[in-house]
C-alpha positions as CSV (number, residue, x, y, z in Angstrom):
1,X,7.9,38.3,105.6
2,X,5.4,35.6,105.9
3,X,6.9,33.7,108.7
4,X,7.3,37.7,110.6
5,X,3.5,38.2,109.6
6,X,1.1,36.0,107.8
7,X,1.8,32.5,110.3
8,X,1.5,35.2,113.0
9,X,-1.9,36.8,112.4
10,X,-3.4,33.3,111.5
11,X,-1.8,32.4,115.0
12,X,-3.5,35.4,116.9
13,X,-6.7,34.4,114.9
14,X,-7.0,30.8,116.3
15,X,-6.3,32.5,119.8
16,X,-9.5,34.9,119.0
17,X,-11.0,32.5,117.8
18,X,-10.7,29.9,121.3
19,X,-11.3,33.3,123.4
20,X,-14.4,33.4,121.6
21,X,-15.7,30.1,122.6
22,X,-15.0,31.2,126.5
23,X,-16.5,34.0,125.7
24,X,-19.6,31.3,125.0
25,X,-19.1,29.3,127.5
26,X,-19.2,32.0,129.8
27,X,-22.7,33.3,128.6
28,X,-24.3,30.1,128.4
29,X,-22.6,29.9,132.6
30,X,-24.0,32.9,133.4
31,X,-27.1,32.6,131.1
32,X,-26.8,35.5,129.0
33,X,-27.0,35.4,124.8
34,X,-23.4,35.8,123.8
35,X,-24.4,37.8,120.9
36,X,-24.9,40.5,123.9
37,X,-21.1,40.9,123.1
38,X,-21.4,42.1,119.6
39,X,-22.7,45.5,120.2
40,X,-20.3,46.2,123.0
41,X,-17.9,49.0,123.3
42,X,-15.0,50.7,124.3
43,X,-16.2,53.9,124.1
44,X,-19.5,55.5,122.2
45,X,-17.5,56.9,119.6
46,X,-15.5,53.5,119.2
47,X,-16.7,50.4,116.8
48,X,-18.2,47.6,118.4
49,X,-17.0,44.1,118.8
50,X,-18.1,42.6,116.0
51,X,-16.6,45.2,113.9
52,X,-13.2,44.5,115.6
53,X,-13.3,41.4,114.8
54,X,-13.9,41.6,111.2
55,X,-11.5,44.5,110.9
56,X,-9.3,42.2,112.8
57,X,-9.5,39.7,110.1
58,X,-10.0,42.0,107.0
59,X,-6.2,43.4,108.1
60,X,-5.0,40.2,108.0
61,X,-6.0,39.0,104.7
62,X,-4.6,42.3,103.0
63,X,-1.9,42.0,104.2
64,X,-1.3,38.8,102.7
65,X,-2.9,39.9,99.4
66,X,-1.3,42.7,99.1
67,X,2.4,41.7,99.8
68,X,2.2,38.5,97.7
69,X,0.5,39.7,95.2
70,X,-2.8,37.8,95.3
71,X,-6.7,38.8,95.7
72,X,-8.2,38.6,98.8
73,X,-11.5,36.8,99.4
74,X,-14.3,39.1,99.7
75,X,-16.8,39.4,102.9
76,X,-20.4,41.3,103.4
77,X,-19.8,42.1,106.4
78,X,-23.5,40.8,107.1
79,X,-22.8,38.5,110.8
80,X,-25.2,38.6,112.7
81,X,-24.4,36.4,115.3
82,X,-21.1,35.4,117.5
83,X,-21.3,32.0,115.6
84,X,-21.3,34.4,112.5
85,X,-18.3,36.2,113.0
86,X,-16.1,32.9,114.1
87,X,-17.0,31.3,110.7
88,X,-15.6,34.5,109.1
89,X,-12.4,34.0,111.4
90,X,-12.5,30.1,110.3
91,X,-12.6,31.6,106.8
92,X,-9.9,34.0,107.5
93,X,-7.1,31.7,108.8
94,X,-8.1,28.8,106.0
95,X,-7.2,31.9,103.4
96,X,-4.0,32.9,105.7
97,X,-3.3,29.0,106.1
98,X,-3.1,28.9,102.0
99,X,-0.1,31.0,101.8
100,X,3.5,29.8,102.1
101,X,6.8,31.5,102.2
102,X,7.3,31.2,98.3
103,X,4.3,33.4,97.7
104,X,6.6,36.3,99.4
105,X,10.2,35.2,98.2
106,X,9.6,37.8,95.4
107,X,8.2,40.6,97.4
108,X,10.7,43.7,97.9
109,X,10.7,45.7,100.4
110,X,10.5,49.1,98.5
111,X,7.7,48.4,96.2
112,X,4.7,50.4,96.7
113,X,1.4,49.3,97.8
114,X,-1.7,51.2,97.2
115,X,-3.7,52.5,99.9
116,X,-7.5,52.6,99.8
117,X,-7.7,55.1,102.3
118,X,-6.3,57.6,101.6
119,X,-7.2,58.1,98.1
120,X,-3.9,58.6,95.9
121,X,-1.5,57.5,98.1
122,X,0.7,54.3,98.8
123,X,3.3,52.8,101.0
124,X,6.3,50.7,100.9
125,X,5.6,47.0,101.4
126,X,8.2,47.2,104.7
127,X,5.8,50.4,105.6
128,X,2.8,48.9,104.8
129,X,3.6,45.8,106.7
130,X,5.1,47.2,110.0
131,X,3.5,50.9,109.9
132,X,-0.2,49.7,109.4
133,X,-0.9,46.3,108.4
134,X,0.2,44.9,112.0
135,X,-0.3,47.5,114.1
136,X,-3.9,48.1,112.8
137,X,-4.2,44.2,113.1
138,X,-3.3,44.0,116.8
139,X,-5.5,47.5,117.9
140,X,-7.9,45.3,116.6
141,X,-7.0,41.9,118.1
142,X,-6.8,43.9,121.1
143,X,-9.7,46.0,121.4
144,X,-12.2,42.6,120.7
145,X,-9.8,40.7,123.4
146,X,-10.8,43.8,126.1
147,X,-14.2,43.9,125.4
148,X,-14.4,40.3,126.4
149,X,-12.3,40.7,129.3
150,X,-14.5,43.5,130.9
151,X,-17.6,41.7,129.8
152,X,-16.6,39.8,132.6
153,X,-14.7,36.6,130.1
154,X,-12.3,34.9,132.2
155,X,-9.4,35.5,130.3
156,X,-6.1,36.6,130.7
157,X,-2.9,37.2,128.8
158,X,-2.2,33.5,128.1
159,X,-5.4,33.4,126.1
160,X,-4.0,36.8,124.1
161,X,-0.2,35.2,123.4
162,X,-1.7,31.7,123.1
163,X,0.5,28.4,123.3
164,X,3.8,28.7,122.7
165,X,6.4,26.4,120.8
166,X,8.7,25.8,123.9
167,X,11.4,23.6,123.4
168,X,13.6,21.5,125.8
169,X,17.0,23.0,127.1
């Protein structure tokens, strides 16, 4: 479970976290504020960036909470500013980074996990973990990764997968 899901969403962090700083290089280019990109959209009915992104990372670290057993580390939810909202993604992988496979050798697959929303209801670990935990992650990931990308951010897939561990054949 943790190398399928916990090394994975620190992984996609770092890569928000480097799209991020094109996203500010690209504003200070085209001399614009980059926290322009915090209040951006999808849609009006749709959370803004900044909100992806903490969802993004508040995903993450339940995830690991809740399958190993832990607490996760509480945030306000009070960035301001793009800077902001990359220290809470700093934060975010440092708490992901603290976890190792041990912390999830006891975790079955079948025990329940409680839901905070909705109220009275629980999941699986397995369900938790591949029905919502990544999926919600990765709407997430994806969503803050668009708004960049048609805020006119020169990125492309690459930038979303990241690098990868090739090896030699």
């Amino acid at each position: 479970m943790y190398f399928e899901i916990i090394s994975q969403f620190a992984f996609s962090l770092k890569n928000l976290d480097r799209i991020m700083g094109k996203a500010a290089d690209h504003a200070e280019a085209k001399k614009f504020d980059v926290n322009n990109f915090l209040s951006a959209r999808v849609a009006p009915d749709m959370l803004p960036f900044n909100m992806q992104v903490r969802i993004a990372c508040d995903a993450a670290k339940s995830a690991a909470a809740s399958l190993s057993g832990k607490e996760a580390p509480k945030h306000e939810d009070k960035e301001t500013t793009f800077a902001e909202l990359r220290t809470r993604i700093g934060k975010c992988i440092a708490y992901l980074e603290s976890f190792t496979a041990e912390d999830f050798a006891q975790m079955k697959d079948e025990r329940t996990i409680k839901l905070a929303y909705p109220p009275g209801k629980g999941l699986t670990a397995k369900d938790f973990a591949l029905g919502r935990q990544i999926p919600n992650f990765f709407f997430h990931y994806t969503t803050a990764y668009g708004l960049l990308r048609a805020g006119g951010v020169e990125i492309g897939k690459g930038d979303f997968l990241g690098p990868l561990n090739t090896l030699d054949l």
